[in-house]
C-alpha positions as CSV (number, residue, x, y, z in Angstrom):
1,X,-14.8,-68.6,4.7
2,X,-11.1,-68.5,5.2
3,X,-11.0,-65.4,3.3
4,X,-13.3,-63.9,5.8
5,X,-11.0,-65.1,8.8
6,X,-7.6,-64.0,6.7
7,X,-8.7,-60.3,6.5
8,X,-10.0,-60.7,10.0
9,X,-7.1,-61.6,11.4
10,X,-5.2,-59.3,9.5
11,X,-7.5,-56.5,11.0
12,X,-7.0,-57.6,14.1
13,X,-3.1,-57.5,13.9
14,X,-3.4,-54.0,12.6
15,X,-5.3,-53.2,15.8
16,X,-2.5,-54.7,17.8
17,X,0.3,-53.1,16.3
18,X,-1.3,-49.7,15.8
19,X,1.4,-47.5,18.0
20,X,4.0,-48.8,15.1
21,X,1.8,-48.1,12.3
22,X,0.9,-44.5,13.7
23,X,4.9,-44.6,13.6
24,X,5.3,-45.5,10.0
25,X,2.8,-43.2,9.0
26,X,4.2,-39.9,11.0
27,X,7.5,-40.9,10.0
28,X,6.6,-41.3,6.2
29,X,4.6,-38.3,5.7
30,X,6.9,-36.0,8.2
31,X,3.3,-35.2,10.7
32,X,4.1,-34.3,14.4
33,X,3.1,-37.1,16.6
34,X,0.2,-34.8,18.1
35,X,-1.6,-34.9,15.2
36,X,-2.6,-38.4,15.7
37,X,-5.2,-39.9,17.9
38,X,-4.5,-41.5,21.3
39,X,-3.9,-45.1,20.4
40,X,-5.9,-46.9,23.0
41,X,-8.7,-44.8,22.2
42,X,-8.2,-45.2,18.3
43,X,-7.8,-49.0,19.1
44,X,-11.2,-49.1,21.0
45,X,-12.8,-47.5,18.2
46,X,-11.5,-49.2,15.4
47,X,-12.5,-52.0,17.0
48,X,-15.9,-51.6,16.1
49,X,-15.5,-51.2,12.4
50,X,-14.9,-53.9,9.5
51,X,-11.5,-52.4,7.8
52,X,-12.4,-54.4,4.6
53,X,-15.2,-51.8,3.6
54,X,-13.2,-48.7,4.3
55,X,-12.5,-46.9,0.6
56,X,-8.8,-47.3,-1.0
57,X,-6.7,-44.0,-0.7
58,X,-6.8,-42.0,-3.2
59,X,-2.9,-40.2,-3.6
60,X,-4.5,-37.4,-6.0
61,X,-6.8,-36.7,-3.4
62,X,-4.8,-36.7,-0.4
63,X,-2.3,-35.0,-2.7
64,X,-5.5,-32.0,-3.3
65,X,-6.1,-31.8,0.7
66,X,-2.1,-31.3,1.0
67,X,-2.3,-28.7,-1.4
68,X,-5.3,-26.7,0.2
69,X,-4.0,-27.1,4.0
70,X,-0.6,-25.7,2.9
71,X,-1.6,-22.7,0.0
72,X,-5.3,-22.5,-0.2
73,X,-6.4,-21.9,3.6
74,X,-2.9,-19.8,4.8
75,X,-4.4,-17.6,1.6
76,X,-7.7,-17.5,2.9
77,X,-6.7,-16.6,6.3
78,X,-4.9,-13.6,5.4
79,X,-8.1,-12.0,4.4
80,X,-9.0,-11.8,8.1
81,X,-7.1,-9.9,10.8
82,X,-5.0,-11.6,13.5
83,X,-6.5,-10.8,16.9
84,X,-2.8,-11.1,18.8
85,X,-1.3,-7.9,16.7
C-alpha cells in the first residue's frame, strides 16, 4: 500500500509542477514553447490518468520520429507543389 500512495503522490507532484517540467523538456530538446499544450488544460487531463501504466520512452524510437519529421517528410513534401509560388 504505500507503494501505491508513493507513486501517487509522486503523480500528483508532477501535476503540480507541470509549467517547470514543460520547461525542462523545451529547454532539453530545444522545441519552441508553442509546441506544447496549454498547462491547465494538460493538468486537467492528466488528471484523469494513472502515470504508472504509461509505457517507458523509448530513445531509439523517439530518435526514428526525429529522424522522419526532419528528413523523411520535408522529402516527401517536395513531391507536391507549394500553393504560395
Amino acid at each position: 500500500m504505500p507503494a501505491i500512495m508513493g507513486k501517487a503522490k509522486a503523480q500528483q507532484k508532477l501535476i503540480d509542477n507541470l509549467e517547470d517540467v514543460f520547461g525542462k523538456v523545451q529547454r532539453e530538446h530545444h522545441l519552441p514553447k508553442g509546441d506544447f499544450p496549454n498547462v491547465e488544460q494538460f493538468r486537467e487531463v492528466l488528471s484523469g490518468y494513472n502515470i504508472d501504466k504509461f509505457e517507458k520512452l523509448k530513445p531509439k524510437m523517439l530518435q526514428t520520429v526525429d529522424d522522419m519529421l526532419g528528413y523523411d517528410i520535408p522529402e516527401l513534401l517536395k513531391n507536391f507543389r507549394n500553393p504560395y509560388d
